[in-house]
N, C-alpha and C positions, 0 to 999 in steps of 0.2 A: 398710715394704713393703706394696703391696697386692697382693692374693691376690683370685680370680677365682674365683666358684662359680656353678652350673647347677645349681639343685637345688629344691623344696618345701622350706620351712621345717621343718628336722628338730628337734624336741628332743633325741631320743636319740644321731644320727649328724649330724654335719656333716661336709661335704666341700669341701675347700679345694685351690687349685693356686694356688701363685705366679707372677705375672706380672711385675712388672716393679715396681723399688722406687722410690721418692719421695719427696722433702724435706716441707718443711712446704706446710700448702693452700696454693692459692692461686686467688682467683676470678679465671677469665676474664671477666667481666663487672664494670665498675668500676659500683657499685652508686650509685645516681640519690639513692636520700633516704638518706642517711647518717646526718642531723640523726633520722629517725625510728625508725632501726636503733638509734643509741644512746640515744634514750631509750624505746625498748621493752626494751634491754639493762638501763639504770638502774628500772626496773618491774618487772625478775626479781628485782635486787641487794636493791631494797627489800624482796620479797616473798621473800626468802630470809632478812634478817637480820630480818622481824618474825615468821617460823617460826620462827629459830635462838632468839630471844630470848624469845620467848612461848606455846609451844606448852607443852601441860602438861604434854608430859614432854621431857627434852635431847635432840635426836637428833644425832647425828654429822652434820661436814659432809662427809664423805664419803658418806652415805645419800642424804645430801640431793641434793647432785650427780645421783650417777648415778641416782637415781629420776628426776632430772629431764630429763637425755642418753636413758635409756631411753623415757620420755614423750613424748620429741621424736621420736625414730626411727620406736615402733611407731608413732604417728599418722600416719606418712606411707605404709606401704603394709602389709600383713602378713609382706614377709621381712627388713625392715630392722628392726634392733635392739642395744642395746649387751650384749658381753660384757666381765665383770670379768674379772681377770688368772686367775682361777681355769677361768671359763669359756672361755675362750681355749685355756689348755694341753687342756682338755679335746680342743676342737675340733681341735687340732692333732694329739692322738694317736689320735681317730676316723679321720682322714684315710689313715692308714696302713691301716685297716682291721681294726682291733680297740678295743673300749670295752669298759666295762663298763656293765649298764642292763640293759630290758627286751625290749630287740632292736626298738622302735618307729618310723617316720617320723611328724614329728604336724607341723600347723600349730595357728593359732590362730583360731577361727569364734564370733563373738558372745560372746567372753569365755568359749568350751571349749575344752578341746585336742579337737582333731578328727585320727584315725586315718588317716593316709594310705594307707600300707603298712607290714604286720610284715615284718621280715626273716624270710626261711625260716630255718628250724630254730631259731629260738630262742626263750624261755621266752614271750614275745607270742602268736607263732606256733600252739606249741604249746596254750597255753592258750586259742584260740578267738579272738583279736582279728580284728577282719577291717575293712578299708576300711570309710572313712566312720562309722564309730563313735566318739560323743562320749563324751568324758571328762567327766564331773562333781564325782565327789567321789577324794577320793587317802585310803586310810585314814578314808573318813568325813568328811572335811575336804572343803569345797567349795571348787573352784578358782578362782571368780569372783572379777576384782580382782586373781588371779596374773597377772605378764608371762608369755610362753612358756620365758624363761630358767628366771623361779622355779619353772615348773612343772616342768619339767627336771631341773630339780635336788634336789626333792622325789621324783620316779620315782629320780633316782638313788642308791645304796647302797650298804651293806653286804652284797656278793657271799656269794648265801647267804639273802639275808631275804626274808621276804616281804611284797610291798604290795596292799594290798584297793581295786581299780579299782572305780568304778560306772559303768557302761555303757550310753547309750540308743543301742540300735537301732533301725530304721526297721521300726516292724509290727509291736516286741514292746519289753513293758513294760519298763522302768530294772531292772537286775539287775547284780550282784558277784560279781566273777570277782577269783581271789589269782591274782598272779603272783611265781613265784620270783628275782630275782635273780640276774645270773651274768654272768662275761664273757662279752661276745659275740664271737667270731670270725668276720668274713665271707668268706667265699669265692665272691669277686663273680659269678666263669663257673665252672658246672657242664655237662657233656654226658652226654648215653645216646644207645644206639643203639636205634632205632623199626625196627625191621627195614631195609628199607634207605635210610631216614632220617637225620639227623644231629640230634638234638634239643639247643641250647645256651641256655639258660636263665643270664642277668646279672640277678642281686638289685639293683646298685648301682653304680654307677661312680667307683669307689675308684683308688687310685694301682696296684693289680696290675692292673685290668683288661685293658685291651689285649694284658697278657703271658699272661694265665691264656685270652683269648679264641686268642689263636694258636697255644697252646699245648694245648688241648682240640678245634679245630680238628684239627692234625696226628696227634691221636688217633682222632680218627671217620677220618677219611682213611683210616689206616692200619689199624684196625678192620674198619672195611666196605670200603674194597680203592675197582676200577673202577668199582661196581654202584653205588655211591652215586646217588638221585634225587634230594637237594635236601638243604636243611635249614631245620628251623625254629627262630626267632630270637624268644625269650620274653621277652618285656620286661613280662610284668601284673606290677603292684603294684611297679615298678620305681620308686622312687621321684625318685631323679637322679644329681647328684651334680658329677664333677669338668665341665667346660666340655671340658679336651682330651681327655679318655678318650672322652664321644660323639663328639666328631671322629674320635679315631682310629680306634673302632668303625665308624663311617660309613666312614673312607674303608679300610677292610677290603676292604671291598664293590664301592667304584667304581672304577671307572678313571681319569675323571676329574671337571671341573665343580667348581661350588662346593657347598658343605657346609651352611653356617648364616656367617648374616651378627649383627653386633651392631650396633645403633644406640643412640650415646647424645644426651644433649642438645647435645650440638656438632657440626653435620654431620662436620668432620675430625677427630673422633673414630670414626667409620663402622670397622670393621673384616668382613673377609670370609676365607673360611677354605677351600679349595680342597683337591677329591680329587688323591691323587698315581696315578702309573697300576701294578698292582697288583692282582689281586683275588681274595682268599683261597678264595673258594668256585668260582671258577674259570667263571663264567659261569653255575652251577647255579639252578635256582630258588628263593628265599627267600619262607617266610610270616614276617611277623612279627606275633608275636600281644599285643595292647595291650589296658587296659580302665581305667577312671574312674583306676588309682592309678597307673598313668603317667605320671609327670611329669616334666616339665623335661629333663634329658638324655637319658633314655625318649625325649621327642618332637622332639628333635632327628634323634635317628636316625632314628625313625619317618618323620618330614617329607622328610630327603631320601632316603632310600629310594624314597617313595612319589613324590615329587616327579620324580626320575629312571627312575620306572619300571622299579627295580630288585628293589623288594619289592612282595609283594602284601600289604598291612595289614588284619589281621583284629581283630577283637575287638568290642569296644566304645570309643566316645568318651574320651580320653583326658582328664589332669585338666585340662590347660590352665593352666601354669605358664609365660609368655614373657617371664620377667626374668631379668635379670643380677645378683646381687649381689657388688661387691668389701668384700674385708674388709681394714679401714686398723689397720693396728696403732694405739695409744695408747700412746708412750714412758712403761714404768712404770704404766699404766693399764688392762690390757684390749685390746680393738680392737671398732670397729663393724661392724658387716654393714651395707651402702647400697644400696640397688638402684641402678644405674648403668646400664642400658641392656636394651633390649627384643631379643629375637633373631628374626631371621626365616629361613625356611626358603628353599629355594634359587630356588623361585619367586617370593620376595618374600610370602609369607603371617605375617601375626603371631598366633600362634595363642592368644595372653595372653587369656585370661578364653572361649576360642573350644575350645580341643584339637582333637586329629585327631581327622577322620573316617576311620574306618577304609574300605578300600575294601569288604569284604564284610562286612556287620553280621553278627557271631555270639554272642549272649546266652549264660552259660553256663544250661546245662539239664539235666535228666535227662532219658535216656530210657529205657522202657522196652519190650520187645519182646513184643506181643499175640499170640494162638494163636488162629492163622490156620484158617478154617472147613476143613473136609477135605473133599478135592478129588478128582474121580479125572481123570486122565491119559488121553491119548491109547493107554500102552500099556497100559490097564486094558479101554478097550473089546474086543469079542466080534470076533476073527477081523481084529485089527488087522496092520498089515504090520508087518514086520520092518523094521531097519535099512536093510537091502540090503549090509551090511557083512560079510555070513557068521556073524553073530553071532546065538546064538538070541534072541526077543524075554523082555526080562528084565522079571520083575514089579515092580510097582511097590512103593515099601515102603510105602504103606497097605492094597495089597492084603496082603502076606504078614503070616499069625499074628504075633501079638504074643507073643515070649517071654516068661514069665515072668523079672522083673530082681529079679536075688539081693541077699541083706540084704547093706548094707553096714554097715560098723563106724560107732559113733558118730564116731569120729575124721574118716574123710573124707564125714559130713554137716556137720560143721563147718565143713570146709575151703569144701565146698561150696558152704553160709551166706555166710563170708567173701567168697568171690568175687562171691558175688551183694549183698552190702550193700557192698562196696568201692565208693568212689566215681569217678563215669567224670568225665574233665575231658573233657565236649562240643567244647570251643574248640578241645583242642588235635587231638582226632578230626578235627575238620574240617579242620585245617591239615595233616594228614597225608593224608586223604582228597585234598585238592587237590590236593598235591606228587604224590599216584601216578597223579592222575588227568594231571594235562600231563608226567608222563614216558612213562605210557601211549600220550598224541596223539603226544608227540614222539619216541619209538622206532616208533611206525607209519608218520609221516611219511618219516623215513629209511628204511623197507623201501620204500616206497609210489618214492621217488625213487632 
């Protein structure tokens, strides 16, 4: 069988969807130097049986192998790779949307595991991991020399323990952070209600997806009633995931058009993937907000959203992931991950090594609110008019005494604290900001006609 994936090279989650099953290979192309094939073939055989027979210590020919299937794979791109029969079933019960691990998306960069995105809520998460942070040592052990598999598999455990990460961030020195171990549960779509917003935030695109997005959908609906302005669609640190779950997300949205196209090395192998008509949010306006750890089925949606000028794409540049990998079972062996084909976005854009550009760049930031010089008013001046409304003219509050303001309890100074060290997510302010501001335009425009 091969299976179809959209995703960043995960360590800890992989996501798989079955496509369509198949016999044994077979090359479409009847290959020109045969004579040179087999004897590059008989110059492994050689270089296999004077390892097997002379190394100074026995190794299995089974190590031998697939360190050598593994060797072949990674050299050809960062997501293709061989998994053993172990690492397979792993992959398979990831798919479903629960493992067990550190809750991480990682690829492999210069020989580190590099941080894509932690899943929300889990022990990664929790403990501080964040985008773009390399992995160096596991336990004190340096990973250099590990595949991405063996790295993987070293992060993974006994539910329950704990493993000592070493972490270089970008601006601050190499430091160790323990993370605890545990199954991970994903619950790919989450919603809140932003006053009369719809806020849906997808971790990942797992096999519930689609159900959990229509299904949290008909909750804001019914929550916030007619008033509803729009809703925002959160895809930061969204790693990827299934190939049909972005579609079906995408075509949530549209009415119609195509979706994301795949091209592989044989023009009629071309496949193209078309919105049905449909559209859950009912014509309302969508932000969707991205940034560096969006990848892959993240920017798929992203891409025709924007492409169709159906969302307005906020964030920051996305990570730029435009491969395809299917994964080929091995009878009895495992299965490979291949990259098989580039995807493009409905404009015909390949965003592979490029990512989206969001349409409104928005860095996340803090801000903080300065105390504004004091001012006086027009109804502060001497013998100033009145409304004209019947109403007396009322002072202004820098004119009027300042009460003395009574002790409060330590209790609501803390709370107080709280509020003000809580942290603001700027990105998503702004995407909330936008949505009230064109319902604003757009409820005056209907008065106005």
């Amino acid at each position: 069988m091969k299976i179809r994936i959209v995703m960043a090279s995960a360590a800890i989650a992989l996501l798989v969807s079955p496509v369509f099953a198949v016999g044994p290979a077979q090359s479409k192309e009847d290959p020109k130097n045969d004579a040179d094939t087999y004897r590059l073939l008989n110059l492994f055989g050689d270089v296999f049986e004077r390892v097997r027979s002379e190394y100074v210590e026995a190794p299995t020919d089974e190590d031998m192998i697939e360190a050598a299937i593994s060797g072949m794979l990674t050299s050809l791109d960062p997501h293709s790779s061989y998994m053993n029969a172990k690492s397979f079933r792993d992959m398979q019960v990831n798919t479903r949307g629960e493992f067990g691990g550190l809750g991480i998306q990682v690829t492999m960069e210069q020989g580190l595991v590099k941080v894509i995105s932690p899943i929300d809520d889990t022990p990664a998460f929790r403990a501080g991991i964040k985008p773009s942070d390399l992995i160096t040592h596991l336990d004190g052990k340096s990973i250099q020399g590990l595949t991405l598999n063996q790295a993987v598999d070293k992060m993974r455990g006994k539910v329950g323990s704990d493993l000592k990460l070493t972490i270089i961030r970008e601006g601050k020195e190499p430091f160790d952070v323990t993370v605890t171990r545990a199954v991970i549960k994903i619950t790919s779509v989450r919603s809140r209600v932003e006053k009369k917003i719809g806020y849906l935030r997808i971790t990942q695109f797992n096999e519930q997806t689609d159900i959990g997005l229509k299904k949290e959908m008909a909750k804001l609906r019914k929550e916030i009633g007619s008033d509803i302005q729009g809703y925002v669609l959160d895809l930061r640190n969204n790693p990827g995931g299934l190939l049909d779950q972005s579609i079906a997300v995408s075509d949530a949205f549209l009415e119609k058009g195509e979706i994301v196209s795949t091209r592989s090395r044989l023009p009629e192998d071309t496949q193209r993937f078309n919105a049905r008509p449909g559209d859950l949010a009912k014509g309302l306006p969508i932000v969707v907000l991205v940034n560096g750890g969006s990848a892959s089925a993240s920017e798929i949606v992203a891409g025709a959203l924007q492409d169709h000028r159906r969302a307005v794409i906020m964030g920051t540049k996305s990570f730029g992931k435009g491969s395809v990998q299917t994964i080929m079972p091995l009878s009895g062996h495992g299965a490979m991950r291949l990259t098989t084909a580039r995807y493009f976005t409905p404009s015909g854009r390949s965003i592979q090594a490029k990512g989206i550009d969001p349409d409104i760049e928005v860095k996340q930031s803090r801000v903080e609110a300065l105390e504004a010089p004091k001012r006086r008013f027009e109804s502060d001046l001497r013998n100033a008019l009145d409304n004209g409304d019947g109403s007396k003219k009322k002072e202004s509050e820098d004119a009027k005494p300042k009460a003395k303001t009574p002790d409060v309890s330590k209790k609501d100074g803390a709370d107080k604290d709280a509020k003000k060290d809580a942290p603001q997510d700027y990105q998503l302010a702004r995407a909330l900001d936008l949505l009230r501001g064109i319902s604003l335009f757009s409820s005056k425009a209907v008065q106005t006609n």
